[in-house]
C-alpha positions in Angstrom: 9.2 11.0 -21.6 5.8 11.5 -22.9 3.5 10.3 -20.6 0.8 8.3 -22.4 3.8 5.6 -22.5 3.3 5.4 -18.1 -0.2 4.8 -18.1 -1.0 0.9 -18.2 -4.0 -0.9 -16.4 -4.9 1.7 -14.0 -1.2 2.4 -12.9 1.6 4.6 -14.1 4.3 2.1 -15.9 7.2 2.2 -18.3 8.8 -0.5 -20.5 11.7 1.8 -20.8 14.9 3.3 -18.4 13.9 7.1 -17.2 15.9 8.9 -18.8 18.4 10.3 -16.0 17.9 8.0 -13.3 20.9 5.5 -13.0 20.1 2.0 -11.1 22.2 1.2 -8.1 25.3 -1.0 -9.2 24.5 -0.2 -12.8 25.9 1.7 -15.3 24.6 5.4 -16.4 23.3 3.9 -19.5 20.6 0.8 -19.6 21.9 -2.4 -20.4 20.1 -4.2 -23.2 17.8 -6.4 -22.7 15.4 -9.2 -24.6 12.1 -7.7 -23.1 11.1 -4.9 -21.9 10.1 -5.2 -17.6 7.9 -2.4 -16.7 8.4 0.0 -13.9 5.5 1.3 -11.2 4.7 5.1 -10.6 2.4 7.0 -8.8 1.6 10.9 -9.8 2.2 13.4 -6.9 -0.4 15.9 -6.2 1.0 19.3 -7.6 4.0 18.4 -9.5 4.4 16.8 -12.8 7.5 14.1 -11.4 6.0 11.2 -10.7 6.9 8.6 -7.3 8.7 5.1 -9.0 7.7 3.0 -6.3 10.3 0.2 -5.8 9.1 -1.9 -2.6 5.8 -2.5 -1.1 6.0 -3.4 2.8 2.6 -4.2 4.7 2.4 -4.8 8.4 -0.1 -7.0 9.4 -2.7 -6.8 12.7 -1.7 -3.2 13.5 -4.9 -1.9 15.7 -5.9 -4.0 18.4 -9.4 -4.4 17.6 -8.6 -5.9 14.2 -5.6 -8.0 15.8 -8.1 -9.8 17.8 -10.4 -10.4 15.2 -8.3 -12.5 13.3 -7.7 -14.6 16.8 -3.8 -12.7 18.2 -3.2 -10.7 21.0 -2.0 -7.8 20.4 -0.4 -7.5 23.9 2.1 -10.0 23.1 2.7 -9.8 19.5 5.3 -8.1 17.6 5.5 -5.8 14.5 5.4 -8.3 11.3 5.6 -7.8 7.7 4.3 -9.1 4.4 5.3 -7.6 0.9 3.4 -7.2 -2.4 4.9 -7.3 -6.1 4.8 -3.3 -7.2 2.5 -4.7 -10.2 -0.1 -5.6 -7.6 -0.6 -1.0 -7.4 -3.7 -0.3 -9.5 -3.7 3.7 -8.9 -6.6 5.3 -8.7 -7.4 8.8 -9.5 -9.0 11.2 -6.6 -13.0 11.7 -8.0 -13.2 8.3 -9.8 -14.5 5.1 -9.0 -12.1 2.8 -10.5 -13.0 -1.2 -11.9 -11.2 -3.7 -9.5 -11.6 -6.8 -10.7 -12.3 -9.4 -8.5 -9.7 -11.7 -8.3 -9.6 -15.8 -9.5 -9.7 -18.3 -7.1 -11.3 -16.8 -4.3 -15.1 -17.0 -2.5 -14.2 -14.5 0.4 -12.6 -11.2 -1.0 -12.2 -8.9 1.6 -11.3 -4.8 1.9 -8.8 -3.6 4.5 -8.4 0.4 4.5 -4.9 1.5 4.7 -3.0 4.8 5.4 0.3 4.2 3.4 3.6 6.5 4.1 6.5 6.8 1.1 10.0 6.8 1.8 12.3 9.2 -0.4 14.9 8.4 2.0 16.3 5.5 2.9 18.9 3.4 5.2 19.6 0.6 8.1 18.9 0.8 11.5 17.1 3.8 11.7 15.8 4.9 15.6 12.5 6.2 15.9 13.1 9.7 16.4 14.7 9.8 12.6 12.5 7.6 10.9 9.9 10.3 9.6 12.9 12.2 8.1 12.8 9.4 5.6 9.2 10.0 4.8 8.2 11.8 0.9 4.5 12.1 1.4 1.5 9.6 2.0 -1.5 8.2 0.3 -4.7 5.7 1.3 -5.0 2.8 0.0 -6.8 -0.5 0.5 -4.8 -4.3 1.3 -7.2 -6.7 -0.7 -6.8 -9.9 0.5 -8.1 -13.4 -1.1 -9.1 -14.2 2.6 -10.2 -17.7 2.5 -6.7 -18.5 0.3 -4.7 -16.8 2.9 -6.3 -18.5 6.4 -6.1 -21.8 3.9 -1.9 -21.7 3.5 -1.8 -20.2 7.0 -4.0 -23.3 8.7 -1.0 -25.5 6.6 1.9 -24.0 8.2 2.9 -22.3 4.3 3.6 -18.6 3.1 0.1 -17.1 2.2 1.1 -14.6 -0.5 -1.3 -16.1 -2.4 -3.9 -14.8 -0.5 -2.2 -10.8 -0.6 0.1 -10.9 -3.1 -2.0 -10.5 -6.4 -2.7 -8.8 -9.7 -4.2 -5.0 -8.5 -4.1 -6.0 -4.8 -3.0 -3.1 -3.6 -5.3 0.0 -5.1 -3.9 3.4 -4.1 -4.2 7.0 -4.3 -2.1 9.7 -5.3 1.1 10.6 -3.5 0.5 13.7 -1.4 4.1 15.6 -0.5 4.5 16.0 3.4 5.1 19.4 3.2 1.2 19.8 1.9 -0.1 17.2 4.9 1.7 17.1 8.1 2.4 13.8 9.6 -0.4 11.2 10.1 -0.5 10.4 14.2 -4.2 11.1 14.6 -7.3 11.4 12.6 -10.6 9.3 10.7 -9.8 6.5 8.8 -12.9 4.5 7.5 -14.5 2.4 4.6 -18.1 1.9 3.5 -19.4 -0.5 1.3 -22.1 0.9 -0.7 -22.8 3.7 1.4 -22.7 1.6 4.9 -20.1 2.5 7.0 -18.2 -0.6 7.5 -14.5 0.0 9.1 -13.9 3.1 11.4 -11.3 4.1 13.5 -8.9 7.0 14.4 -5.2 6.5 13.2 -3.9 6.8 16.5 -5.0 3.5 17.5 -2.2 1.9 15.7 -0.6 0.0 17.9 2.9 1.0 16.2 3.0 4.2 15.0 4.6 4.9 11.0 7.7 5.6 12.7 7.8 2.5 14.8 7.0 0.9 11.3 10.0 2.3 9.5 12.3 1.5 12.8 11.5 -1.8 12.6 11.5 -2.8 8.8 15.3 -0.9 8.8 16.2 -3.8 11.4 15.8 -6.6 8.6 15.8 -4.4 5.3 18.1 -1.6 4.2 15.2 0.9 2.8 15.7 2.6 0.1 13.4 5.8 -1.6 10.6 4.2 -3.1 9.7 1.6 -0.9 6.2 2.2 0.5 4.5 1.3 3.9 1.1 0.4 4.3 0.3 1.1 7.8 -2.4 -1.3 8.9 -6.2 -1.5 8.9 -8.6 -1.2 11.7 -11.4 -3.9 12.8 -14.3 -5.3 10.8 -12.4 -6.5 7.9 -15.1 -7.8 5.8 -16.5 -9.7 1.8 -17.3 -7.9 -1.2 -18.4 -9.2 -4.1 -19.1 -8.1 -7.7 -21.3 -5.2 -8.1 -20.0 -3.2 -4.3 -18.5 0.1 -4.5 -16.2 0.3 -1.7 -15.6 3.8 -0.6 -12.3 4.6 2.0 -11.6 7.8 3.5 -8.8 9.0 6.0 -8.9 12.9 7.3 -6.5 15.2 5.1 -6.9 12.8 2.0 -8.9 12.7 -1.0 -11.3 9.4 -0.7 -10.5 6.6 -2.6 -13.5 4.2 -4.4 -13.4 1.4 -6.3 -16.2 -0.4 -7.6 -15.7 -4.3 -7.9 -16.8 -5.9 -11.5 
């Protein structure tokens, strides 16, 4: 498939079945349809496949600092998960600063910084000690979050999806196989805001590691390849607004900026 029919608002999509990939429970050959429902993918660094991303999982309050921040203990509290649409991806290329718009509705607009693994294996009930056999590669990538919208529902007792679950929510980098980076269990992760460093931590301060992530989703969803993780961001979650260029950096990755119009 020639690719100038992936690319769509800053991610890879196609309105069409890849040619020989067959969905689960589905015949070989595409049903018909009355519109066209496009599909997400993400280029990987040094090949010319590209990653179809079919979940996106997102744990919330996974370094202590930032836990307490946003008023939990993270002594007592559990792993929990939110998801976003895979529309909410707006990729964005290594060397570029990409437009992200900011977002209707919303007075606070905050960054998160994000290491994200991708699963091209999947299953139930997975232990800890096999869960990073399911892992393809990883990327960065940042959790924006409509934060006065979100502590809003969540002050009213409702889901707050509104608040994460949004039109390019969820900008990310390229995937990056894990033969070419190792595993993730230690190193920088931070974000600046116009040059000031704003968010900085070291990866193995997450209080559950990527394979405690995977461990746990597998105990309430069967994982499948595709699905991708995003792992958690450190304290001093902060605003942008219209005119920042957020920069986000994790050791072993090409940075990630986005410039907010």
């Amino acid at each position: 498939m020639d690719r100038r029919h992936f690319f769509q608002n800053s991610a890879w999509v196609t309105t069409g079945a890849l040619a020989g990939c067959a969905t689960p429970g589905f015949a070989s050959s595409a049903p018909k349809t009355p519109f066209a429902v496009p599909a997400t993918y993400l280029p990987i660094v040094g090949s010319d496949e590209m990653f179809p991303v079919r979940r996106i999982y997102c744990i919330g309050r996974n370094y202590a600092a930032h836990a307490r921040e946003m008023g939990s203990d993270p002594t007592r509290e559990p792993p929990f998960f939110f998801q976003k649409p895979t529309d909410a991806i707006q990729y964005v290329p290594a060397g570029t600063v990409a437009d992200h718009p900011y977002p209707s509705l919303t007075k606070n607009y905050h960054y998160e910084a994000e290491l994200v693994a991708v699963l091209g294996q999947g299953g139930r009930n997975i232990s800890v000690d096999k869960a990073l056999d399911l892992v393809y590669g990883y990327t960065l990538g940042l959790d924006m979050t409509r934060r006065d919208l979100q502590r809003g529902m969540g002050d009213q007792k409702k889901p707050w999806e509104i608040g994460k679950s949004f039109d390019k929510s969820a900008p990310i980098g390229a995937v990056h196989k894990v033969a070419q980076t190792g595993h993730f269990a230690k190193g920088d992760i931070w974000l600046k805001v116009n040059g000031q460093v704003k968010q900085k931590a070291d990866l193995n301060q997450m209080i559950w590691s990527v394979a405690e992530q995977i461990a746990k989703l597998s105990e309430a969803f069967e994982l499948f390849p595709g699905d991708i993780i995003y792992a958690g961001t450190p304290e001093n979650v902060g605003p942008v607004v219209r005119g920042d260029v957020i920069e986000m950096h994790i050791d072993g990755l090409p940075n990630l900026s986005v410039k907010i119009v």
